[in-house]
N, C-alpha and C positions, 0 to 999 in steps of 0.2 A: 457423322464423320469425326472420329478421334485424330487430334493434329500433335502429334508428340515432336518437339525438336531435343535433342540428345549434343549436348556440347563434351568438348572435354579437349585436354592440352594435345597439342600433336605428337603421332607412338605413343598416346596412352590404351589404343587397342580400340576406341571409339570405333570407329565402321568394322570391327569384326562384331564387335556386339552390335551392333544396330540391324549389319546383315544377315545375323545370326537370329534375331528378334524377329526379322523383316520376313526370310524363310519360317520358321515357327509359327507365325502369324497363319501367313499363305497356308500351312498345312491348317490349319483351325475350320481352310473354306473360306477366309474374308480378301479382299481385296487388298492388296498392301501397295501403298506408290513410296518409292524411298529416293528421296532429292538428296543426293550429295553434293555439299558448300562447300568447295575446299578447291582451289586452283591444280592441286594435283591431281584430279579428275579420278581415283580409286578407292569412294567408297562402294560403289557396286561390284567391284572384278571380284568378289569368291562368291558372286552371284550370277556371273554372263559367265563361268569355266576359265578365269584368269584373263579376261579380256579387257581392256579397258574400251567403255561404249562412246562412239560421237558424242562432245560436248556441245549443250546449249550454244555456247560462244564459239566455239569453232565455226560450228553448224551456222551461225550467223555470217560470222567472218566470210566464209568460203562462199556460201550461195546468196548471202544479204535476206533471205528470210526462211524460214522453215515452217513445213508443216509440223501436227504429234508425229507421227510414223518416225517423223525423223529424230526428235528427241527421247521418247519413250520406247526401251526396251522391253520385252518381258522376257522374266528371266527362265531358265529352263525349272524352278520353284516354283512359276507364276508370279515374284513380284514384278511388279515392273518399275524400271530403271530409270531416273534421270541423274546426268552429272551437270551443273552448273559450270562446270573451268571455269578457267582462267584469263587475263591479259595475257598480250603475250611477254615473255619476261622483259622485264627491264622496264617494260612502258605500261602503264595503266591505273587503275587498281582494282587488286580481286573483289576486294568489298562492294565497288560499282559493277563487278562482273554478276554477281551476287544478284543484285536488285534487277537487272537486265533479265538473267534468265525469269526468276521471279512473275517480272512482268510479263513476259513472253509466253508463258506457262498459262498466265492469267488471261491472256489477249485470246490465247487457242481452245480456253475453255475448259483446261484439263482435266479440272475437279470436276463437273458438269459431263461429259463425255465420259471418262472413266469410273466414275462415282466411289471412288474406293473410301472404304471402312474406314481403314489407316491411313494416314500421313506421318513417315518418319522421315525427319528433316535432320541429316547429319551435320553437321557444323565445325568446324573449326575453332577450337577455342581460348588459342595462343593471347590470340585479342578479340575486342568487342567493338572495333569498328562500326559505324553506322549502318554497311550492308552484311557484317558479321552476328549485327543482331538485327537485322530483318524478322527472322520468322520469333524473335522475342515480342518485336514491333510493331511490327506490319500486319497483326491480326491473322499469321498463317498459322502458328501452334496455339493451342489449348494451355501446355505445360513442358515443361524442361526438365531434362533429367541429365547430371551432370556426369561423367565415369571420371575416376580417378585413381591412382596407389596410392601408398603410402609415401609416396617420393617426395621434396619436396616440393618443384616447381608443378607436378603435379596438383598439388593441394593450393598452391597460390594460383593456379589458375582457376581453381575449382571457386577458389574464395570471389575473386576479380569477377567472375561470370554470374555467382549468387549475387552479387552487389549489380550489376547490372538489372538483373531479371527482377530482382528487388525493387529499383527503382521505376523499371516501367512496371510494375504491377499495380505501382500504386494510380496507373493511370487507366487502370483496366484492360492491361496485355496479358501474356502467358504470365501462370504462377510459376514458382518454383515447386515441382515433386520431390526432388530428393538427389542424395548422390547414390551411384552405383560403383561400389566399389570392383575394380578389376584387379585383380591380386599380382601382385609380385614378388611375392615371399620373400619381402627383405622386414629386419629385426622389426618386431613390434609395432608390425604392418597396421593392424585390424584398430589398437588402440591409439596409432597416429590420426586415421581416419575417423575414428568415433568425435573425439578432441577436437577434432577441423571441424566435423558435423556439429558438435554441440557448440564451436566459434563462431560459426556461419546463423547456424539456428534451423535447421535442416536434419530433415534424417536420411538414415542409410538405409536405403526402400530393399537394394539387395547387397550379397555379396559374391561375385564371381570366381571362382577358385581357380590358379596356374593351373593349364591343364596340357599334356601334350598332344593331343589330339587337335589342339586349334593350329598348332604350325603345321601337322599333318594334313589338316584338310587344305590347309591355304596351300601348300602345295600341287594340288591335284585341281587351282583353282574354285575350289566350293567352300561351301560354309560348314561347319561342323554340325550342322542338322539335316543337311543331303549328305554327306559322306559318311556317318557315322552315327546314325538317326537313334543305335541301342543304346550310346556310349552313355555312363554320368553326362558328361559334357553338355551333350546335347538335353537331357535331363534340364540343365539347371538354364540352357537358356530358353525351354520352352516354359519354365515354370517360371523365371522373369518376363517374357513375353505377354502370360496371362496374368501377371499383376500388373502388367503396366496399361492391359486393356478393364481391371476389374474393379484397380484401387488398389489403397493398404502398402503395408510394407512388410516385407522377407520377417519371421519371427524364429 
């Protein structure tokens, strides 16, 4: 079982890519489980048709326990689906919401029942809270792969997150893979990130290109590998899908 968790600052395009990785995969034939970390419970919607699926935490909240059925979607791709949520606002914290689902997942067996290939764990990566690095931590991923542009706050969260995974690596957690550049064609994009990467000590495993086809698909609720399966687009995230199951880096 490969456990990839994928960080990156929030609107850096993060669960389009991971979704997009997550269908890619599933067409390969493998097993794909994709945990979305994020209290706003949408990294799976351009994989359930624009839906967003019952949260772990709700799903607690409302009935006080849950079976799988009720956490795990599959998606009309075959991955299947869980969202983690959130507190409810104002009271909690998502980082403890985090480790809750985590467990709960763990308690039903999920990995063992589903047996899937993959583990992609989308993350949040504004900050690095204690349950915001769980799957750095807590022995859920293998390795971390950061997305970022060139923007700044972008790259400073890119930095904060290496510096984390950094430090529990050295305890025997997830390593650091790489960053994954997602583009946003502002000036001198490719050579701000290279710079960040060579700051960091990391490299730049791929590089994703502004494409229009990914606001197109997200319209229609899907992933730009079901909507649009001939396009480049879907090209370039099936060929980072297979490097992130093979090794190496985008050359």
């Amino acid at each position: 079982m490969k456990k990839i968790a994928i960080y990156g600052k929030g609107g850096i395009g993060k669960s389009t890519t991971v979704s997009n990785v997550a269908a890619a995969m599933a067409a390969l034939g493998l097993t794909v489980l994709q945990v979305g970390c994020d209290p706003k419970a949408d990294s799976t919607r351009t994989l359930t048709g624009g839906e967003n699926i019952a949260t772990v935490l709700d799903t607690l909240r409302q009935n006080g326990d849950a079976a799988l059925d009720d956490l795990v979607v599959k998606s009309s791709t075959g991955v299947l689906c869980v969202e983690s949520g959130g507190p409810v606002p104002g009271v909690g914290c998502a980082g403890r919401g985090i480790i809750t689902a985590f467990e709960k997942l763990e308690e039903l067996d999920a990995y063992e029942v589903y047996k899937p290939d993959v583990v992609l764990y989308d993350v949040l990566g504004d900050v690095v809270c204690g349950g915001f690095a769980m799957p750095i931590r807590g022995g859920y991923a293998d390795e971390v792969c950061i997305v970022t542009s060139g923007e700044m706050m972008a790259l400073y969260a890119a930095a904060n997150i290496a510096h984390a995974v950094k430090s529990f690596g050295k305890r025997g957690y997830a390593s650091l893979r790489g960053l994954i550049l997602n583009a946003k064609n502002i000036a001198d994009e490719q050579e701000l990130v290279d710079k960040a990467a060579a700051e960091i000590q990391t490299p730049v495993i791929y590089r994703l290109p502004r494409d229009p086809f990914v606001q197109q698909a997200e319209a229609q609720g899907k992933t730009v590998v079901e909507a649009f399966p001939a396009c480049p687009m879907a090209a370039h995230y099936q060929s980072l899908a297979k490097l992130l199951l093979e090794g190496g880096e985008m050359r």
